[in-house]
C-alpha positions in Angstrom: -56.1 4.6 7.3 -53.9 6.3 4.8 -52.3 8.4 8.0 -52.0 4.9 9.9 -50.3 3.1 6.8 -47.6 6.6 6.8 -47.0 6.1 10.5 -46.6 2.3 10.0 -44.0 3.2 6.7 -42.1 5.9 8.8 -41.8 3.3 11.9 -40.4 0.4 9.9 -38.3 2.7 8.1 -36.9 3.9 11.3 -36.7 0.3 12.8 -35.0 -0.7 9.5 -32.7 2.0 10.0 -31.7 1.5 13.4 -31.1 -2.0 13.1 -29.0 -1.1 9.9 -27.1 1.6 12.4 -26.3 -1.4 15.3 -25.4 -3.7 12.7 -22.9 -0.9 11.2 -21.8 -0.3 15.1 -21.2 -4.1 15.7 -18.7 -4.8 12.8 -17.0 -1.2 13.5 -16.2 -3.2 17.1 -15.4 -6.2 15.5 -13.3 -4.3 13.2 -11.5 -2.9 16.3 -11.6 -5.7 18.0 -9.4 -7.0 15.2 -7.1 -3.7 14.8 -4.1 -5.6 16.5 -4.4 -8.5 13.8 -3.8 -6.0 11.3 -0.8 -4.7 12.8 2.5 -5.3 11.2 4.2 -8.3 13.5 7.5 -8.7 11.1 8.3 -4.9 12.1 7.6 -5.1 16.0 9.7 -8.5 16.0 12.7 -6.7 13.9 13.1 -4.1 16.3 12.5 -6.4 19.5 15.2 -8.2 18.0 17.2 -4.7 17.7 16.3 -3.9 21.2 17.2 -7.2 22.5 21.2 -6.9 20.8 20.9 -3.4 22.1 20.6 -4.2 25.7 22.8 -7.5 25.3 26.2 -4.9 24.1 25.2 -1.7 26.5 25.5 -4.6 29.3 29.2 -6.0 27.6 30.3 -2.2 26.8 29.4 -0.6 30.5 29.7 -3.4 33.0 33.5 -2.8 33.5 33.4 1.0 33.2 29.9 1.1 35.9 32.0 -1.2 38.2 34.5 1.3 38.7 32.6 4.4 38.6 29.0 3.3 40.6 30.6 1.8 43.3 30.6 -2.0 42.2 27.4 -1.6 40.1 28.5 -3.6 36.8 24.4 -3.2 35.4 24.1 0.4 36.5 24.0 1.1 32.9 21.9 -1.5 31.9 19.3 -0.8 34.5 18.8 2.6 33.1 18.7 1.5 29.3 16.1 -1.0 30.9 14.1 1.7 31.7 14.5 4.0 29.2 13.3 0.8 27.1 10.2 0.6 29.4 9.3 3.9 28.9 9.7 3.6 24.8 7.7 0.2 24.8 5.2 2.0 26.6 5.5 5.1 24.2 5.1 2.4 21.6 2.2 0.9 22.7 0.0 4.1 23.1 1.0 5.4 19.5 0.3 1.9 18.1 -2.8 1.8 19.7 -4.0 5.3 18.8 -5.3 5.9 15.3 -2.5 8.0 13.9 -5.4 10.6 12.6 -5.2 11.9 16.4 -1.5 13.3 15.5 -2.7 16.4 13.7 -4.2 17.9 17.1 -1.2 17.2 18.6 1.4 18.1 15.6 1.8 21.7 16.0 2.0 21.4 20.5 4.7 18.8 19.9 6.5 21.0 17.8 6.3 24.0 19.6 7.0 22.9 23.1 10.3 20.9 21.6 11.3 24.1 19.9 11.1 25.9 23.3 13.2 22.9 25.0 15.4 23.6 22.1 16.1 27.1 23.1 15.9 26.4 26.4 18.6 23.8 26.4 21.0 26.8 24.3 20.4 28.6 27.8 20.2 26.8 30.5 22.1 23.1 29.5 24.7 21.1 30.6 28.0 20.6 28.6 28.8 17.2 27.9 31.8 16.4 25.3 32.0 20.0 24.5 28.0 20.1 23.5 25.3 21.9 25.5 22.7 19.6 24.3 21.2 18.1 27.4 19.3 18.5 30.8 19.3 16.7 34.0 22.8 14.8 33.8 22.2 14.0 30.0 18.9 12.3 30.5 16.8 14.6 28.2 18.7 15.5 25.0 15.8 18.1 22.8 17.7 17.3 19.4 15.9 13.5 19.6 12.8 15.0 20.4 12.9 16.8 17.6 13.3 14.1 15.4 9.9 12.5 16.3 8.4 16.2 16.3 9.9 16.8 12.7 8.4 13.8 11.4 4.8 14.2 12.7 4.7 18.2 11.9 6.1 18.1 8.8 3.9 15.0 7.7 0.6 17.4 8.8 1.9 20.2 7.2 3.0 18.2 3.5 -0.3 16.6 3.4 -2.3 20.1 4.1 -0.6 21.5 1.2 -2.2 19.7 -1.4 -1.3 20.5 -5.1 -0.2 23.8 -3.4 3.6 22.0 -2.5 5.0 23.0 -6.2 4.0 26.7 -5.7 7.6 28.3 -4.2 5.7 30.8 -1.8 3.7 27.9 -0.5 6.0 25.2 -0.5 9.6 25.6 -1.0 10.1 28.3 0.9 8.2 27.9 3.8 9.5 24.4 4.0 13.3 26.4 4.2 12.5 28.5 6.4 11.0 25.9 9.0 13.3 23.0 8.8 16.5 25.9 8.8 15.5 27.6 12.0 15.2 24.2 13.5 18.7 22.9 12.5 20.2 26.1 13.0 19.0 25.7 16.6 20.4 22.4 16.7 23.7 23.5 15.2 24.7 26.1 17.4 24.9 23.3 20.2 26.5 22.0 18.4 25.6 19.0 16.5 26.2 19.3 12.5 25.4 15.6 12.5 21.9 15.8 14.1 21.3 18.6 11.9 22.1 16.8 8.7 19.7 14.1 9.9 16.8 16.0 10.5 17.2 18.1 7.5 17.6 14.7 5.3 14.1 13.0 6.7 12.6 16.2 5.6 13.8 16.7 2.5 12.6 12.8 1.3 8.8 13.7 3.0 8.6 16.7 1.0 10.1 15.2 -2.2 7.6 12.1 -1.3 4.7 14.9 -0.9 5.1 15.6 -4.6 7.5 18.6 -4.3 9.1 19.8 -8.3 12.5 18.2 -8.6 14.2 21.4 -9.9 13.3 23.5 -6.5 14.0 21.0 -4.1 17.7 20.7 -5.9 18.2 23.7 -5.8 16.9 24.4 -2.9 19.2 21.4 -1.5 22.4 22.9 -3.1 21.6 26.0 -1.3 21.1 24.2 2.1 23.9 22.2 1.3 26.3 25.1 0.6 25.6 26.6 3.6 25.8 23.6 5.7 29.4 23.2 4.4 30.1 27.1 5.6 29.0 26.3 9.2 30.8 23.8 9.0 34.3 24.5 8.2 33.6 28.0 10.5 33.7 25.5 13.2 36.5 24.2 14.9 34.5 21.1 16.1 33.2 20.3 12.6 36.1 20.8 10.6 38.3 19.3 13.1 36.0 15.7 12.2 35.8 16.6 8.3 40.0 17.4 8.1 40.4 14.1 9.8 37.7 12.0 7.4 40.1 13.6 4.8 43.6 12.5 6.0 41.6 9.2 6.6 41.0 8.9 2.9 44.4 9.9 2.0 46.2 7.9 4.8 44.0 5.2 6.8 46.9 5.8 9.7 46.3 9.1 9.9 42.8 8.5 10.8 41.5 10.2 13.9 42.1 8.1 17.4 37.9 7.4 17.9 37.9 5.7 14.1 41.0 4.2 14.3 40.1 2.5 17.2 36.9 1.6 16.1 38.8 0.0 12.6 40.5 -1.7 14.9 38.1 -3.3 17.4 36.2 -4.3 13.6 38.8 -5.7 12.6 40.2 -7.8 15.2 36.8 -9.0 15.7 37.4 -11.5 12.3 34.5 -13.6 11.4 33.2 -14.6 14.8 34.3 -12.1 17.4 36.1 -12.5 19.8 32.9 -13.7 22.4 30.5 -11.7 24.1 31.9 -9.5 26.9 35.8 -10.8 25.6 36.3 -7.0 23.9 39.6 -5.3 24.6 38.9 -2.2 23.0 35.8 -0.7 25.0 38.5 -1.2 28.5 39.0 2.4 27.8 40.7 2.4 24.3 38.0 3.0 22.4 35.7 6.0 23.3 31.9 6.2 24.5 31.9 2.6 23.3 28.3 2.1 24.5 26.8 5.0 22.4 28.6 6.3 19.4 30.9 3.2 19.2 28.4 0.5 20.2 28.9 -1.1 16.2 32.7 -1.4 17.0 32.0 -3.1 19.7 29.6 -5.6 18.2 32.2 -6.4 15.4 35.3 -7.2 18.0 33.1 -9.6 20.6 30.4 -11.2 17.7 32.2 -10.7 14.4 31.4 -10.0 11.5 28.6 -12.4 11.4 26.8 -10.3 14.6 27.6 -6.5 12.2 26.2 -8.5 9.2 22.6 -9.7 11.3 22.2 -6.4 12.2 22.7 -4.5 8.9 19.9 -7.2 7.9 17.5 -6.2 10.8 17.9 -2.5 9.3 17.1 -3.2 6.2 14.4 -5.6 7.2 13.1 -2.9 9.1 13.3 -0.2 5.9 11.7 -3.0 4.0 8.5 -3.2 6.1 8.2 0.4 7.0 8.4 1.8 3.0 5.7 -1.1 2.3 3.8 0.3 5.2 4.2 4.0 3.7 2.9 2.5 0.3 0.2 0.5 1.5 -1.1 3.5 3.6 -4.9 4.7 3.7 -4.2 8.3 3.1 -1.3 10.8 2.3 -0.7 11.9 6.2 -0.3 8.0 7.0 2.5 7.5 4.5 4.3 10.6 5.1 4.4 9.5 8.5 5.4 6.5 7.7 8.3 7.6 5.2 9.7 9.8 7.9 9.9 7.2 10.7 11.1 5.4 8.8 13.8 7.5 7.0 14.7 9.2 9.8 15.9 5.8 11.2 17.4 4.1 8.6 19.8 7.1 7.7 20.5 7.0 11.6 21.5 3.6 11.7 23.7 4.2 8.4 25.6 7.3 9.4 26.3 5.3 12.3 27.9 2.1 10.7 29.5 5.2 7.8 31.2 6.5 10.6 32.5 3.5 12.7 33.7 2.2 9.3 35.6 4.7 8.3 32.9 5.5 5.1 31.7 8.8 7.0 33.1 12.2 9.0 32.9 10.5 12.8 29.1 11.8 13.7 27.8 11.8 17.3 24.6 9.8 15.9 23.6 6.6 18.0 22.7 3.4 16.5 19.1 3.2 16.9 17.6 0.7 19.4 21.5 -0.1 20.1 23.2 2.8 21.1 22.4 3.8 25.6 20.8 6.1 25.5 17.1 7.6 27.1 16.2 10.3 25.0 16.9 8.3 22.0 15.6 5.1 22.3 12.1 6.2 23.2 12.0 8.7 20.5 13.0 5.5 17.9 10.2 3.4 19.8 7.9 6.8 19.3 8.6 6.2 15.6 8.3 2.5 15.7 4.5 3.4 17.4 3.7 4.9 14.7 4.6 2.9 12.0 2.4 0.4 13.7 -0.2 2.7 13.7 -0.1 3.4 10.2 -0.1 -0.1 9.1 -3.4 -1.3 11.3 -5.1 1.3 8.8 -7.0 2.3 11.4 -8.3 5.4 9.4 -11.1 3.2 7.9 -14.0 4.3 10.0 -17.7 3.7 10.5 -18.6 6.8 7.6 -15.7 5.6 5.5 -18.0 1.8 4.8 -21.1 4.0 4.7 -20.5 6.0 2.0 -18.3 3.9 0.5 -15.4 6.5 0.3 -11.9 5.7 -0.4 -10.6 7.2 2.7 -12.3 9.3 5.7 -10.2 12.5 4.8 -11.4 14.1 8.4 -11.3 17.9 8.2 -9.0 18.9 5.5 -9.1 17.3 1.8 -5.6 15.5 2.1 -5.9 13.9 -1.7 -3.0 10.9 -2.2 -0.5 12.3 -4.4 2.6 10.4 -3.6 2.1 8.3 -7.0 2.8 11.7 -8.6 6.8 11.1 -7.3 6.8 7.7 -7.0 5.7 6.8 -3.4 2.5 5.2 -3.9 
């Protein structure tokens, strides 16, 4: 009897159990059944709205120059932004839908295989504009890669680190080291302006990763004063600073690109002058559908259109540094302080430049701005972002042992409160 009553114990224990273990399984489907509800709509309508302008003013910048060059094509551009666009939604969607844990296995691949196109492109590349930064006809550019790679690799590596990010020979100068070979790559392309981008996103991750102030200053004045070495060593960069300066001293002695951009701006008044009615993209003002698509949108929709996109940006910052604080773990908010980072200080070197507040910069307006490589590294970003704020870290042995966060295989403990993130 005694044997009988243990069987009967160990068999309703193990029935209790298992029914406890299905029940756990049917609210982890119902809990990613109801992942997409979670996701953050404001964001993916901002940059559909982004993406939306951007196709609307790469079809009024090109259709006049692709009629003349592409045989009586007017939307030869547009087509290909079109699908450059497919591809990034699609980019999107996977990263959105994939629980941003994943990126780990993939950070250090991603990294190294854009590194190789990196010096690959040094090699092998096409000139364009006095750059070798591309392959096949300027339809893969590395350095926008790179920007997506820099923010998923550096994100791992920050939150491995742990309390270990304030020790110099674990943090500070590994950290150098890393992000300098990459920019260095990047610069002797060249493209200062890339370079300054990728080592800015950085530099906020790590400082968000709870880096000490004092090294990362200094460490930033030493990055900085060699920055400004390369710089004026190079007859392309301080051609583009020299003129910034004779800009500040004498707006007419601007250089032709800026000038002509101040001048599309301006005659653009309050309303523009209509969409497609632009005088200045008929081969005054140059690459108007990439670096100077924010000229064009102040001449044909005013300064009402520049002002709606400003506020999509910072609608966009809004959401994504919300997402970053909001995020289940220190990985998901360094992610999500990169992406976003990376373009927001795009977008605003961009508008700087065009403005006449920055050196002229070969950076695109994100979403905007034609181009391939670009807009699906931005969508990338934007994928992610998403990803982040489903929370979808929040798994099945997360609710059963009632832990904070499901910290996978390395002990990433939060400490962006430490500098102000969280």
């Amino acid at each position: 009897m005694k044997r009988k009553s243990e069987r009967t114990t160990r068999f309703q224990a193990s029935a209790v159990g298992a029914i406890a273990t299905d029940s756990l399984r049917r609210m982890e489907r119902v809990a990613n059944g109801k992942a997409w509800l979670r996701m953050d709509y404001i964001l993916a309508v901002t940059v559909g709205a982004l993406l939306l302008i951007g196709l609307m003013m790469v079809y009024s910048a090109t259709f006049d120059m692709a009629y003349q060059w592409n045989n009586g094509q007017p939307a030869y551009y547009l087509l290909r932004q079109l699908l450059s666009a497919a591809l990034g939604l699609a980019l999107l969607l996977v990263l959105a839908r994939l629980d941003y844990s994943h990126l780990h296995h993939l950070s250090i691949p991603f990294m190294g295989c854009v590194v190789l196109l990196l010096i690959l492109v040094l090699i092998f590349g096409q000139e364009r504009f006095g750059a070798t930064r591309t392959f096949f006809n300027g339809r893969l550019q590395p350095s926008e890669l790179m920007k997506l790679a820099v923010v998923i690799y550096i994100a791992d590596w920050l939150a491995s680190k742990g309390e270990k990010i304030r020790d110099v020979s674990y943090g500070l100068i590994p950290f150098g080291v890393l992000i300098g070979g990459i920019a260095g790559l990047i610069v002797l392309q060249p493209d200062f302006s890339t370079a300054l981008l990728i080592v800015a996103t950085a530099e906020v991750m790590f400082f968000l990763a709870g880096a000490d102030l004092k090294q990362l200053i200094g460490g930033t004045c030493i990055a900085g004063t060699t920055f400004g070495v390369m710089v004026m060593n190079s007859s392309h960069g301080r051609d583009r600073v020299m003129a910034f300066l004779k800009l500040l001293s004498d707006p007419t002695q601007a250089g032709w690109q800026v000038k002509q951009a101040l001048v599309a701006i301006g005659s653009g008044g309050l309303l523009g002058r209509g969409l497609g009615a632009g005088q200045q993209k008929l081969g005054y003002l140059p690459l108007a559908h990439t670096d100077s698509i924010f000229a064009v949108i102040g001449e044909e929709v005013g300064l009402i259109g520049c002002l709606i996109v400003i506020a999509l940006f910072a609608l966009l910052a809004y959401r994504g540094f919300k997402i970053a604080a909001q995020a289940s773990d220190v990985f998901g908010a360094l992610l999500a302080t990169g992406a976003t980072s990376w373009i927001i200080f795009e977008a605003a070197f961009n508008i700087a430049a065009m403005t006449g507040l920055a050196p002229f910069s070969g950076i695109p307006l994100p979403f905007v701005s034609y181009g391939g490589s670009a807009l699906v590294s931005a969508m990338g970003a934007v994928g992610i972002l998403l990803s982040v704020s489903r929370g979808t870290r929040r798994t099945l042995r997360t609710r059963q042992n009632g832990a904070t966060f499901d910290l996978g295989r390395r002990d990433r403990r939060p400490r962006l409160s430490r500098a102000g993130g969280r």
